[in-house]
Backbone as JSON Lines, residues from 0, in Angstrom:
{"i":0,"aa":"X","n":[159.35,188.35,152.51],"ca":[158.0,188.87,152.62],"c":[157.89,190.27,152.03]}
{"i":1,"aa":"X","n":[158.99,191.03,152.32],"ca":[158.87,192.09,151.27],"c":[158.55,192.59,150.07]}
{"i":2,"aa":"X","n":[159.11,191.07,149.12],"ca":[158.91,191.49,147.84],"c":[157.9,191.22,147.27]}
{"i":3,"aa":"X","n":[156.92,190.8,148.48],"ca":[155.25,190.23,148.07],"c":[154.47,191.86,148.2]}
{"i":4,"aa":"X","n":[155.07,192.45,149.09],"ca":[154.4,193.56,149.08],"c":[154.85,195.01,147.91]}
{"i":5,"aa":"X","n":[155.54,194.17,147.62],"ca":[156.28,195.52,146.61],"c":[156.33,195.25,145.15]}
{"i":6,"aa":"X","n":[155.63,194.05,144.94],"ca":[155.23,193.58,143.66],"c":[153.69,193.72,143.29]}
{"i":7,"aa":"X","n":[153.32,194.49,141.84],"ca":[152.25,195.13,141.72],"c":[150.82,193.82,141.24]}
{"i":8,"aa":"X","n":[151.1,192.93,142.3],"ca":[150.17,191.7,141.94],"c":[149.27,191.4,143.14]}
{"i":9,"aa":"X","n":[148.1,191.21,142.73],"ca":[147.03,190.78,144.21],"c":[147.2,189.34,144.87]}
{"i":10,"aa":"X","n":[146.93,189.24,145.67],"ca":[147.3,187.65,146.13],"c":[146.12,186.68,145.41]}
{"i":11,"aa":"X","n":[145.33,187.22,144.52],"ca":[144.92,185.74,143.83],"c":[145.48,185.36,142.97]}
{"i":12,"aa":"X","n":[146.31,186.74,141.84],"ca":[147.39,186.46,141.1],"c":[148.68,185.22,141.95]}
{"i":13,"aa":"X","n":[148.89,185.73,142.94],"ca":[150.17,184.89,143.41],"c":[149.26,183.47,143.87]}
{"i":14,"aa":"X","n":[148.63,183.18,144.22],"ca":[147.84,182.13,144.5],"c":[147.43,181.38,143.14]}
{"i":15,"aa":"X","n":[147.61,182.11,141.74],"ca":[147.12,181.2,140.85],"c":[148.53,180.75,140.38]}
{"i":16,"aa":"X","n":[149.51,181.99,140.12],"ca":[150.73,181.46,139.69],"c":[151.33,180.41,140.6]}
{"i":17,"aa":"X","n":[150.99,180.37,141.97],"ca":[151.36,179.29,142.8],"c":[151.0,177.77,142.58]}
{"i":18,"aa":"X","n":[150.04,177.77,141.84],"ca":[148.97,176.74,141.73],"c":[149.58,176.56,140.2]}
{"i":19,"aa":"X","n":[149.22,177.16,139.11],"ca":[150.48,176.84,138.07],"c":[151.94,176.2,138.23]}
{"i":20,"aa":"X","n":[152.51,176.02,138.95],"ca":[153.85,175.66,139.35],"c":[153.65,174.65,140.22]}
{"i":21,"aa":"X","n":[152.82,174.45,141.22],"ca":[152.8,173.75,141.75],"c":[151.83,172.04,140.84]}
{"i":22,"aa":"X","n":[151.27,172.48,140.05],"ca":[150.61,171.87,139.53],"c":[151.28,171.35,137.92]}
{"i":23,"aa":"X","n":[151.67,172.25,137.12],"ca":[151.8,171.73,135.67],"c":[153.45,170.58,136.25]}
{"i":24,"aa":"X","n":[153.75,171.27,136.29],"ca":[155.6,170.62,136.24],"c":[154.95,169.51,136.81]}
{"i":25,"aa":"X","n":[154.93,168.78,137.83],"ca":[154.34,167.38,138.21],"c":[154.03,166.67,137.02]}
{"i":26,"aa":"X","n":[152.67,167.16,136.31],"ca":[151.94,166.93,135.63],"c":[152.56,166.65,134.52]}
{"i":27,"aa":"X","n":[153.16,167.71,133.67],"ca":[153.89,167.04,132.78],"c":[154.74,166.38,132.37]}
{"i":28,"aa":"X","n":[155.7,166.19,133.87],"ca":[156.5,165.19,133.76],"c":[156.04,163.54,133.98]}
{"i":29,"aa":"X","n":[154.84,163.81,134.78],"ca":[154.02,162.61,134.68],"c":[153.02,161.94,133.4]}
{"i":30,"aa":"X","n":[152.78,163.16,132.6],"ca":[152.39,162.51,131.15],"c":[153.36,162.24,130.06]}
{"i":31,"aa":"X","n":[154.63,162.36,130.14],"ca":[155.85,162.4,129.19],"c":[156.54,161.23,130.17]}
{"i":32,"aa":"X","n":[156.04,160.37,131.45],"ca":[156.75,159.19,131.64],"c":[155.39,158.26,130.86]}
{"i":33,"aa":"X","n":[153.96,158.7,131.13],"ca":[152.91,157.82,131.24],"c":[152.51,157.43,129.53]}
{"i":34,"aa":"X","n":[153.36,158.75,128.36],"ca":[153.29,158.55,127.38],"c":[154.4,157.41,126.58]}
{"i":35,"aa":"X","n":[155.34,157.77,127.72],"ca":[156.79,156.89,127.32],"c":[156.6,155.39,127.61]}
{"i":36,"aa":"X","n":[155.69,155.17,128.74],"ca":[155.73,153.87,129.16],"c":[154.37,152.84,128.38]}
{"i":37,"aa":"X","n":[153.44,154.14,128.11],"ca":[152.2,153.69,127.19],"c":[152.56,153.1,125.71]}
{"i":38,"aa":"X","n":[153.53,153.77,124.84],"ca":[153.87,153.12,124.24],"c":[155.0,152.62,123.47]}
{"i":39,"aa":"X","n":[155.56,152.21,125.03],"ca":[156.39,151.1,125.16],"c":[155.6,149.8,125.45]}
{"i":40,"aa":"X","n":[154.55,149.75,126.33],"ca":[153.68,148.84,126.39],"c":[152.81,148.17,125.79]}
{"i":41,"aa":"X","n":[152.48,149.13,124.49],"ca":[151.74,149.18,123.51],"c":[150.15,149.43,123.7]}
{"i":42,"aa":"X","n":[149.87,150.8,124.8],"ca":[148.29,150.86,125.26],"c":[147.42,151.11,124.5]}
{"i":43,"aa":"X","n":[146.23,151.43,124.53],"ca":[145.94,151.8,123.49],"c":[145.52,153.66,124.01]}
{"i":44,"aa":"X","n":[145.63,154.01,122.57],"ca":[145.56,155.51,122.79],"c":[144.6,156.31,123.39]}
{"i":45,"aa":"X","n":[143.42,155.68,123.25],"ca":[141.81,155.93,124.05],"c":[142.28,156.03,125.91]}
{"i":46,"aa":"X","n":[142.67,154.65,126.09],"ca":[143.17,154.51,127.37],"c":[144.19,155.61,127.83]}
{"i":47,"aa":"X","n":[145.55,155.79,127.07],"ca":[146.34,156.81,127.37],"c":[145.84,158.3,127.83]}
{"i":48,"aa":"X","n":[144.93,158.78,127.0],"ca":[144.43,160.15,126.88],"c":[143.41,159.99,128.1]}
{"i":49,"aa":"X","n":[142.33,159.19,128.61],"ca":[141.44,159.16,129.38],"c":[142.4,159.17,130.69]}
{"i":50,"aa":"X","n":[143.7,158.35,130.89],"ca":[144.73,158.06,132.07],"c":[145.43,159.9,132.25]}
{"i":51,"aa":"X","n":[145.0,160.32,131.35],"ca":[146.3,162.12,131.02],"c":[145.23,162.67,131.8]}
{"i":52,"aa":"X","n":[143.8,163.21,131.16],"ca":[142.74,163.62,131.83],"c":[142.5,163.2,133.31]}
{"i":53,"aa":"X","n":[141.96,161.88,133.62],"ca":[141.8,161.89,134.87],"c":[143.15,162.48,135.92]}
{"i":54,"aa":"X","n":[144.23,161.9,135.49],"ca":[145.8,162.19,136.41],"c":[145.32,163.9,136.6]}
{"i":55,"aa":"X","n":[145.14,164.41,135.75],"ca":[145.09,166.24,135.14],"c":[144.2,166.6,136.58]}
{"i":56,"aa":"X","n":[142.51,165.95,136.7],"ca":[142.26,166.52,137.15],"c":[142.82,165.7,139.15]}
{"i":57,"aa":"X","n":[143.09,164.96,139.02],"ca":[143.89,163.96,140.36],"c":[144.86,165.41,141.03]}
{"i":58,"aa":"X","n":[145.65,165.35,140.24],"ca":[146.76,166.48,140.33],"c":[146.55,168.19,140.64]}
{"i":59,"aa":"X","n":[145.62,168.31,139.9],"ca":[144.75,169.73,140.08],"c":[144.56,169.65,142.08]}
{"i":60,"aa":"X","n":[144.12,168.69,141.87],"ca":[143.12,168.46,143.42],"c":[144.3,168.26,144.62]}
{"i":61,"aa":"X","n":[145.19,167.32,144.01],"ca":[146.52,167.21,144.94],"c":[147.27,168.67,145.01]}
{"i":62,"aa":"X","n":[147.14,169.23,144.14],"ca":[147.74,170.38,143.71],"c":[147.49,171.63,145.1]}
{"i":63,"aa":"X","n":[145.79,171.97,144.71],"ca":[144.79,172.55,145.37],"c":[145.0,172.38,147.04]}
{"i":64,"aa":"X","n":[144.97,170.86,147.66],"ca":[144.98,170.9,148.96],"c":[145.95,171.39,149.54]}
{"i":65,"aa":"X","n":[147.36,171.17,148.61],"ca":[148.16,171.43,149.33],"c":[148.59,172.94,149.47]}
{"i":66,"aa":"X","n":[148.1,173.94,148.42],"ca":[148.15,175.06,148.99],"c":[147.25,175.83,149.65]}
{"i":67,"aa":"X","n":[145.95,175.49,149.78],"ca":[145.09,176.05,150.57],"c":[145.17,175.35,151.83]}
{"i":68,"aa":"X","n":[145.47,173.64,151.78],"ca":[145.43,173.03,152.84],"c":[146.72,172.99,153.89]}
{"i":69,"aa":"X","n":[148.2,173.93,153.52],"ca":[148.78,174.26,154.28],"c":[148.98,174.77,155.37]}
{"i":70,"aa":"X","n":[148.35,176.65,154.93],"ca":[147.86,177.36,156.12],"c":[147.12,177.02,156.8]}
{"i":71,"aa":"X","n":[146.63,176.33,156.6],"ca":[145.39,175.5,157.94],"c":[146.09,174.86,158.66]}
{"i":72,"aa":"X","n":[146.97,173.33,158.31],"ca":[147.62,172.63,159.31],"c":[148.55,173.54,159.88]}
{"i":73,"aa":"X","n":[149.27,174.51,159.76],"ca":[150.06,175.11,159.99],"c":[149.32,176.04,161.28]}
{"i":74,"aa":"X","n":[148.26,176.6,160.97],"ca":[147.69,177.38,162.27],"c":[147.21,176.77,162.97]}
{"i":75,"aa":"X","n":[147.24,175.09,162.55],"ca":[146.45,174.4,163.96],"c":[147.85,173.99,164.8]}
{"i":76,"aa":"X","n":[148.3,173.85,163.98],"ca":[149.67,173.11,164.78],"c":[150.49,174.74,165.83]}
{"i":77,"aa":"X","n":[149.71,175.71,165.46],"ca":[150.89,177.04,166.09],"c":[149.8,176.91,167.28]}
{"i":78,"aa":"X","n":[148.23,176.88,166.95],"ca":[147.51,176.76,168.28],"c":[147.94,176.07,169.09]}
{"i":79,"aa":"X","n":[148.1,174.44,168.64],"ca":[148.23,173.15,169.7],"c":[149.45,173.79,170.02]}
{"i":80,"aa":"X","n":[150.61,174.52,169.69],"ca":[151.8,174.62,170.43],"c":[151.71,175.8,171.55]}
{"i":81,"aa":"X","n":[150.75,176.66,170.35],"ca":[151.0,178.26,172.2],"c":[149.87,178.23,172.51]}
{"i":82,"aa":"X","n":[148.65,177.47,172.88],"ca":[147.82,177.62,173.58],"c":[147.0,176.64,174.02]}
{"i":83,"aa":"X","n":[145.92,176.57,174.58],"ca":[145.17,175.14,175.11],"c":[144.49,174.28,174.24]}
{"i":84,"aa":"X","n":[144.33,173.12,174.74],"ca":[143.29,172.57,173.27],"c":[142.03,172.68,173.26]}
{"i":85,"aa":"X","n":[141.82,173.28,174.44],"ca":[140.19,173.6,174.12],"c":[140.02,174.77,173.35]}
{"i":86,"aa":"X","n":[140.91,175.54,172.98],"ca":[140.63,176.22,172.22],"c":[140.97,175.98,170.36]}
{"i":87,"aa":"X","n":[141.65,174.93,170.38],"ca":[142.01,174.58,168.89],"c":[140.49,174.03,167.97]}
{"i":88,"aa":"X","n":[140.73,174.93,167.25],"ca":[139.45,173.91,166.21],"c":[140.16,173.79,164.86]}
{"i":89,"aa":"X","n":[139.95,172.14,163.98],"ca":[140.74,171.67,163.54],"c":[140.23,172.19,161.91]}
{"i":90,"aa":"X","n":[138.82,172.42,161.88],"ca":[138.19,172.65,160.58],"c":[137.57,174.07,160.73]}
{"i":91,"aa":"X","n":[138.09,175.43,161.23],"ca":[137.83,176.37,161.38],"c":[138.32,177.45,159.49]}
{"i":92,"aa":"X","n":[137.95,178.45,159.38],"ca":[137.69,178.52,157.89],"c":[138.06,180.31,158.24]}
C-alpha cells in the first residue's frame, strides 16, 4: 500500500492502467485463438471482425465489473461478517 502512495499517479490513472491489464491481455489472446480457429475453419472475414468487436466490447464490460464490482462485494461481505444485517445494504454506492 505504500507504493500507491509514493507514486506520482492519481487513482484514476491506476484505475485505468488497471483496466488496461485487466482487459487487453484476455482480449488478445482471445482474438489470436478466435483468428487461429477462424481460419482454420474457413469463416468468413466479415464474421471474424464483427466476433473481435463484439468479444472487445463483452470483455471491456467483463473487464469493468470486475474492478469496480470488487470493492463492493468485498464491503458487503466485511458488513455481513462484523455487523448485523439490518444494517447491510447490498447496492449502496
Amino acid at each position: 500500500m505504500w507504493l500507491l502512495r509514493t507514486l506520482p499517479l492519481s487513482g484514476i490513472q491506476i484505475a485505468l492502467g488497471k483496466i488496461w491489464i485487466h482487459w487487453l491481455l484476455p482480449f488478445f489472446v482471445a482474438v489470436v485463438l478466435e483468428i487461429g480457429i477462424g481460419i482454420f475453419l474457413n469463416w468468413s472475414w466479415l464474421w471474424m471482425c464483427a466476433g473481435i468487436v463484439t468479444f472487445a466490447f463483452i470483455s471491456l464490460g467483463m473487464a469493468s465489473i470486475g474492478l469496480w464490482g470488487e470493492p463492493l462485494v468485498q464491503n458487503t461481505i466485511r458488513k455481513i461478517l462484523n455487523s448485523d444485517w439490518k444494517q447491510v445494504q447490498v447496492f449502496s454506492c
